[in-house]
C-alpha positions in Angstrom: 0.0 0.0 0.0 2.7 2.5 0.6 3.7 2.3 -3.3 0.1 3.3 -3.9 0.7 6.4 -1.2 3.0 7.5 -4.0 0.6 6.9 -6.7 -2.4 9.0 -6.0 -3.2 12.7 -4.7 -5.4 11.3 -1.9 -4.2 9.1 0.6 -7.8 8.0 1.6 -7.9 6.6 -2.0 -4.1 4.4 -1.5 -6.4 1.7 0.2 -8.9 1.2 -2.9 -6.0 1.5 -5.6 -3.8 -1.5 -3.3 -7.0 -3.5 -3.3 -7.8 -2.9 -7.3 -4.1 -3.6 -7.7 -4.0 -7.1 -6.3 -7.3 -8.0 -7.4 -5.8 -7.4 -11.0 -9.8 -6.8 -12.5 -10.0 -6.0 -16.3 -11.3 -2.5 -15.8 -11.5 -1.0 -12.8 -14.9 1.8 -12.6 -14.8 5.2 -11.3 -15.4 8.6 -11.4 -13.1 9.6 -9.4 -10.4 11.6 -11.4 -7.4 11.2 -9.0 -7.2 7.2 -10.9 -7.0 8.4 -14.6 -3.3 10.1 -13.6 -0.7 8.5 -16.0 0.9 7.5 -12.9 -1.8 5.0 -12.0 -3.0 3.7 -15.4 0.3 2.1 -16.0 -0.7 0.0 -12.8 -3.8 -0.6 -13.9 -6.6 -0.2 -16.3 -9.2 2.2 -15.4 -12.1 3.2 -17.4 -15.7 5.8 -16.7 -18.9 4.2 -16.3 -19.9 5.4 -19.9 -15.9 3.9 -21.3 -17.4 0.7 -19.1 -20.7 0.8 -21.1 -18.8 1.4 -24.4 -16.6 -1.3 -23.5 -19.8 -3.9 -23.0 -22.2 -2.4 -25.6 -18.9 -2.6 -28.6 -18.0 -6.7 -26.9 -22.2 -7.3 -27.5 -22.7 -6.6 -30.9 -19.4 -8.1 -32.1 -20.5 -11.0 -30.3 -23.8 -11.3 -32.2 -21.9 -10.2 -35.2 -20.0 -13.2 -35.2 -23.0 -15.8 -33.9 
């Protein structure tokens, strides 16, 4: 967790980056714009609801697409 210190502006927010971290998700959700820093991307992928939406609405059709 003290890497993640380093990482972001807030330090309330170290906790939930050290948790997205290890749980190694394929897009981690938020609004918050303290995780879209360059700084923390390269640790993980991170993505807006809407991206998120994008991301599930582009997979779906492609899916069907190919059916």
């Amino acid at each position: 967790m003290e890497r993640c210190i380093d990482l972001i502006r807030d330090d309330r927010d170290a906790p939930i980056l050290a948790s997205a971290i290890e749980a190694r998700p394929g897009v981690f959700v938020t609004g918050d714009k303290d995780f879209f820093k360059e700084r923390v991307r390269v640790s993980i992928r991170v993505a807006t609801t809407r991206e998120t939406l994008e991301l599930i609405l582009n997979f779906d059709s492609k899916k069907s697409e190919n059916s």
